[in-house]
Phi, psi and omega in degrees: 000333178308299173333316169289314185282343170305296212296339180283319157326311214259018162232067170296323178284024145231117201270209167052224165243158176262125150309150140327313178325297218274320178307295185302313128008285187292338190243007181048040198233156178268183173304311186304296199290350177276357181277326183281321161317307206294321186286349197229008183077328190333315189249141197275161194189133170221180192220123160208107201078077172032046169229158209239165223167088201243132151320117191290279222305299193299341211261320143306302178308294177323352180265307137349321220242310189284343176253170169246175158271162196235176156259000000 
């Protein structure tokens, strides 16, 4: 899980939304599970002209929310 937060981490000089595309890269998944994400709410998102559209900043916190700390 470290990884995925590295990879969302490290495109900082890209702000804004992501493609699915770009997402799914970043979170290292392929499109179907993150369209299954997407499909089941897990993952925050939003559509506009029938395109899917995710936020490093919500993408960070939700990665946030999902992992723990270890000792």
């Amino acid at each position: 899980m470290l990884n995925v937060w590295n990879a969302v981490c490290r495109h900082r000089r890209t702000t804004g939304d992501w493609t699915a595309r770009r997402c799914a890269r970043a979170l290292d998944i392929t499109k179907r599970t993150l369209q299954s994400y997407r499909d089941r709410g897990a993952i925050p998102c939003s559509r506009l002209g029938g395109k899917f559209y995710y936020r490093r900043r919500d993408l960070a916190a939700w990665l946030s929310r999902k992992t723990f700390q270890t000792r």
